[in-house]
N, C-alpha and C positions, 0 to 999 in steps of 0.2 A: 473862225471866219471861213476857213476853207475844209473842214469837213463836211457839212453839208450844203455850203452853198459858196461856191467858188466865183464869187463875182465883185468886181470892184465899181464903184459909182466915180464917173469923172468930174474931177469939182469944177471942171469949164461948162461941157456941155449936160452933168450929171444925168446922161444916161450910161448902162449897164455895161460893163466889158467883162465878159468870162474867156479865167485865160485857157488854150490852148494847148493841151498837154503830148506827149509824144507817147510810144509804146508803153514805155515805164508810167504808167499817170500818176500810182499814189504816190511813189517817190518823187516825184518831181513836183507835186504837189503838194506832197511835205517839204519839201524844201526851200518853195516859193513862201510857206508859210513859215516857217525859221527867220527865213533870210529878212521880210517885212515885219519880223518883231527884233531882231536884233538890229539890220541897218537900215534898213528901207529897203524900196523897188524901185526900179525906172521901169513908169509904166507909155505905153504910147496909146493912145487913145485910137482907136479906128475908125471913129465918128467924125472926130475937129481937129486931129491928129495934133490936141493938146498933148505933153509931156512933163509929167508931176513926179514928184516921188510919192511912193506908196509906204506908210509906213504902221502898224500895227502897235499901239500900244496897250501895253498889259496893264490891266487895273489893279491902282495900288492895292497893297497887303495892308490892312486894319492890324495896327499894334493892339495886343490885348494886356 
């Protein structure tokens, strides 16, 4: 999700929110993405200033 395209879709208004990162960007960008596979995000929308959680899940592993 967030190595090449760092952007989440708002499920109210579903337009684009790309988050904003600070001096560190890939770290904090890694982290954003950790943290939405393991617990979620609170995200705030800047459009409808909707407030979802953001939550990333990882596709199952196929038992062989």
């Amino acid at each position: 999700m967030f190595h090449n395209e760092s952007a989440v879709i708002c499920p109210a208004c579903e337009k684009k929110i790309t988050p904003k990162y600070g001096i560190n960007q890939f770290r904090q960008q890694a982290s954003l993405e950790y943290q939405s596979k393991r617990l979620g995000c609170s995200v705030d929308c800047p459009h409808c200033e909707h407030v979802f959680i953001y939550k990333v899940y990882q596709e199952d592993k196929k038992a062989s």
